[in-house]
Structures are given as C-alpha cells and as structure tokens.
N, C-alpha and C positions, 0 to 999 in steps of 0.2 A: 459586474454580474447582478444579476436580480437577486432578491430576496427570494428565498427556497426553503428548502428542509433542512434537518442537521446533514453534519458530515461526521462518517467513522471511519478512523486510519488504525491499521494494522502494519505494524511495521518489526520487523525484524530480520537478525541473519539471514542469508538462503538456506534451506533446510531447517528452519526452526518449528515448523510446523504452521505458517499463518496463511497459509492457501489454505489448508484443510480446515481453521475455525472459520474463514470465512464464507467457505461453500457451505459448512453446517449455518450460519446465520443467515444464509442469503434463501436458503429452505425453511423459515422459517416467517411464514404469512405474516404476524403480527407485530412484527418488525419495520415492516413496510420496505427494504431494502430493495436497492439495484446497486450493481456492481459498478464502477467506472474503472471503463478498460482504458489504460494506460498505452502509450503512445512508445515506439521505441524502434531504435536506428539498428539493431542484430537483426539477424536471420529465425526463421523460426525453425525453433526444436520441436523435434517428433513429431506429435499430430496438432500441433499449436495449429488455433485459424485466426487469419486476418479480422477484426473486427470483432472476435469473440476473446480471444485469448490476448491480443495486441493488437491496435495498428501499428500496422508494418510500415515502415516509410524507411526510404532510402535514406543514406546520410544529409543528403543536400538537402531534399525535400523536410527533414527535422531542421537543419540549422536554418530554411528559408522560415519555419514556422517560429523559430528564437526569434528571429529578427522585426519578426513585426506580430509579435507581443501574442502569441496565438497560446501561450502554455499558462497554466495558473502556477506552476510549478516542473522545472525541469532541474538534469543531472546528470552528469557527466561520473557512470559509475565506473567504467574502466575505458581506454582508451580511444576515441571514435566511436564508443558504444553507451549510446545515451539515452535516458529515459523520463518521459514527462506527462503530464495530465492538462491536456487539452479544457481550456474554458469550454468550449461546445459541447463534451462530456459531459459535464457537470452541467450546464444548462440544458441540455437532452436529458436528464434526471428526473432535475426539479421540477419541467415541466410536464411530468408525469406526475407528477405529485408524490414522488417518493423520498428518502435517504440517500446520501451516496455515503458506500463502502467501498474506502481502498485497501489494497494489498501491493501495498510501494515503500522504498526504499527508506529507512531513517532519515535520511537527509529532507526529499520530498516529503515526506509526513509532519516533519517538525515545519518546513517553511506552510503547509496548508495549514497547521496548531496556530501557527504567529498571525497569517491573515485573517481567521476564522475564528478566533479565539474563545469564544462562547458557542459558539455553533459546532465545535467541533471534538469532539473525543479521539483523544490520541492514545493507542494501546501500545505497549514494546512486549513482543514476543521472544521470550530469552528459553534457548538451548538448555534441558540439564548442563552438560558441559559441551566446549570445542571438540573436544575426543567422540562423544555424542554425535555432536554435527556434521565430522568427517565420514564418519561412517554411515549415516543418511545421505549424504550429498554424493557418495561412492555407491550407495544401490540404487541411484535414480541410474546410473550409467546410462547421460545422456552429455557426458562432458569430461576434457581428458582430463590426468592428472594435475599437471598445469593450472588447468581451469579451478578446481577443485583447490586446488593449494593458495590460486589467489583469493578465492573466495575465502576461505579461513582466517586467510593474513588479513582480510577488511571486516571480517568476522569481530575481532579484537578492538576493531575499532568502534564499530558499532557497536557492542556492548557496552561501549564506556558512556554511551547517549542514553543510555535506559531512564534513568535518572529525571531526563527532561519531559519525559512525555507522563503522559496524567496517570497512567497506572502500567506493572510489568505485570504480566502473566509468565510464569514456569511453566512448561510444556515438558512439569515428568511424567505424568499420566493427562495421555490425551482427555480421557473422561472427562476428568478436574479442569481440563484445559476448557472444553466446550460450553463446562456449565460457571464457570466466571465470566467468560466472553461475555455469553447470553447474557447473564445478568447484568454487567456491569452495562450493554448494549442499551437494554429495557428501559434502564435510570435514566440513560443519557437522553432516550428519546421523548421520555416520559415531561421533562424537565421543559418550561418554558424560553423562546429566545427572548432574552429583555436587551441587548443590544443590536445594532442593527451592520451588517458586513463591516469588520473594519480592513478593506483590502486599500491599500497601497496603489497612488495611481500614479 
C-alpha cells in the first residue's frame, strides 16, 4: 500500500453501540474522515445497500478474493459468513486525502493495529454489561433468537480482547461515549507519522 493518512478502528461486540460513535465522527468536518465499507459474504439486512453499508459478495467470489491476496485483513466470524477490508478501500481513501474509519470485528481491528501500528488508533467499545447487550440486539429485531444467543456467546469472548487495543470506551451514556471518541479521535489525528507502513508482505 501507499503511504496515506491515519487509520481509526472501532471495534466492539454487536450491539455495543460503535456504528453510532462512528456516524457521529464521520459528521464531523475536522476530522477529515471516510468510512471504509467492509467487504462481506451474508445477505443483506433490512435496508443495507451494496457498496454503502457492504460489499456484498457471494461466498466464492470472497474466498476467490482470500486467495489472491485482495484483503488487508479478513475473518471468518461464524460459519461461511465472512468478513474483510479490501486494500482498494483503503486506497480509495487515502487517495482522497482523507482518514480511514473502521467499524469491524475485534479480530480485523487488532490484525490492522499489528500492521499499521503508529498509523493506527485502535478503540474497544465495551457494553455496560452482556444483559445490556442482549437486550439491544433483541430491539433491532432484524435477527432470530438463535442469532442473537450466538452473538452473546462471542460477545464474552470478545471482551476478553479489550485489553489489547489502545484505549476502551464504556458505552453507559451514550453522551460520554461521543465526547471520548471525538477527543481521543482529534489526538490521534493531530499526532505526526514518524514511521513508515509496517505491512507484512
């Protein structure tokens, strides 16, 4: 990849609330953000659009992209249902002259931390509690119960990762939740790169 702008990762349970801090920052001009939509092998839910919310790709067409090295970071979050971040995303950014902000998986957030590692701010967005998050992820009612129970069961695992990424946010009041993001945002962008991509080839 080329040399760019920073990278900011949002990563937490489903339901912890880190789609909503990062629509609030990506509204926010002086930030310089753009989103990088994530790549992924499901179906889309409710009013998801191809190319705004996800690319959609069929299963094959994702694992043809594994294979010849097309993701900066991919994941196998539950069975045939995979998710990753396309190098061309992230170079369709930079060359706008902007940020990339993700809203992806703990697993994908920590592997872009490891290859970006000065360039990159890695947030963990943690649930007041599981009981909390059940009961969010039950009023989106866009997933069975099933769905809903595995998420929680990987919930617990994911929490145990908070540790590793550069700072947690609590999401007991959203408020609180908005105005750390930003801030801690602002530092990150503020801050010079002094080393140069250390990506893995």
């Amino acid at each position: 990849m080329n040399k760019g702008g920073k990278l900011i990762v949002f990563s937490a349970p489903s339901g912890s609330g880190k789609t909503t801090i990062v629509r609030h920052l990506l509204g926010i001009k002086a930030l310089n953000l753009e989103f990088s939509v994530s790549a992924t092998s499901r179906a889309p839910r409710g009013e998801e659009v191809h190319g705004k919310d996800y690319y959609f790709l069929t299963l094959e067409d994702f694992k043809h992209k594994m294979k010849t090295d097309a993701f900066l970071e991919w994941e196998e979050v539950y069975r045939d249902n995979f998710y990753g971040t396309l190098h061309s995303e992230v170079e369709r950014i930079w060359a706008m002259g902007k940020n990339v902000i993700f809203d992806i998986d703990v697993v994908g957030g920590l592997r872009i931390k490891k290859k970006y590692a000065e360039r990159t701010l890695a947030v963990f967005v943690k649930p007041p509690s599981v009981e909390e998050l059940k009961i969010r992820l039950k009023k989106r009612k866009t997933e069975s119960d099933e769905k809903i129970n595995m998420r929680i069961a990987k919930a617990s695992v994911e929490m145990a990762t908070a540790p590793r990424f550069d700072y947690i946010i609590e999401n007991d009041t959203l408020e609180h939740a908005l105005a750390e993001a930003e801030r801690l945002v602002a530092q990150h962008i503020a801050k010079p790169i002094f080393d140069d991509v250390t990506e893995e080839e």
